[in-house]
Steps between C-alpha positions, in 0.01 A plus 500: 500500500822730474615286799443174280701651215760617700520155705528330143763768344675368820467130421598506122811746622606223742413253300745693219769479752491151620533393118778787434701323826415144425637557158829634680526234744498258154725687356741518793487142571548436126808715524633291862458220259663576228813643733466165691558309207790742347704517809473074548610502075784768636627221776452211239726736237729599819577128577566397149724762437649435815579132434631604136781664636624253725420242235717694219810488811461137550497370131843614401572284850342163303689610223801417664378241667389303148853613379705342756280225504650421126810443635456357817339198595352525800181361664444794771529750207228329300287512845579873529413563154202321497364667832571821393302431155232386684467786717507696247206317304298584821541808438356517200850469260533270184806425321416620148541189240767634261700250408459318134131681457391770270681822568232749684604903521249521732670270780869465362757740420744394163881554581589391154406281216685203413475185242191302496068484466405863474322633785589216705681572885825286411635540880372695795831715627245616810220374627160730497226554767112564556376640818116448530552487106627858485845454284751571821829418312506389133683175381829617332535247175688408165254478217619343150518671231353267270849389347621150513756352709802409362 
């Protein structure tokens, strides 16, 4: 009889520990998880980053382009243009739509108020930018002042 109770003091003990080290193997495999899936949102955060940056260099580039495009007619510039636009759509850029729309702080940037409809983007000095739909570079507008033309 003191051999059964000692075989099943045994057995529960065991028993005690397999739950105590299943529970740790969850836990540990919840934690792999969990780093898994921060280090792949780490890469994803890495890459986006990464692409800002190179996008911010390359727009004051289309700038220019779009400048000298104003006053030079020229077919191959309109095909450069519009391929580097479109590569840059791929990557997840849009053009912000500033110009003749309701003036937004949270996309444009005011350089100055001049005549016309209040609140309203009169003419878009510099063109703004979303990057995934994170503001990247903010449209630089005029914005009337709500006085009348002359």
């Amino acid at each position: 009889m003191k051999e059964d109770k000692s075989q099943k003091d045994k057995i529960e003990t065991l028993e005690k520990k397999i739950e105590e080290l299943e529970d740790c193997w969850k836990r540990a495999l919840a934690d792999y998880k969990n780093l898994e899936k921060r280090v792949q949102e780490d890469k994803d955060s890495w890459k986006f980053f990464a692409n800002e940056r190179l996008i911010r260099r390359i727009l004051p580039v289309v700038d220019n382009l779009e400048r000298l495009k104003k006053h030079l007619d020229d077919k191959g510039l309109d095909l450069i243009i519009k391929d580097v636009v479109s590569g840059l759509k791929e990557f997840g850029v849009e053009e912000i739509n500033s110009e003749h729309g309701e003036f937004d702080p949270m996309l444009m940037e005011a350089l100055e108020t001049v005549e016309g409809e209040k609140n309203k983007v009169i003419e878009t000095v510099s063109k703004g930018y979303l990057l995934n739909n994170k503001l990247i570079r903010p449209a630089v507008v005029k914005v009337g002042n709500g006085q009348k033309e002359a």
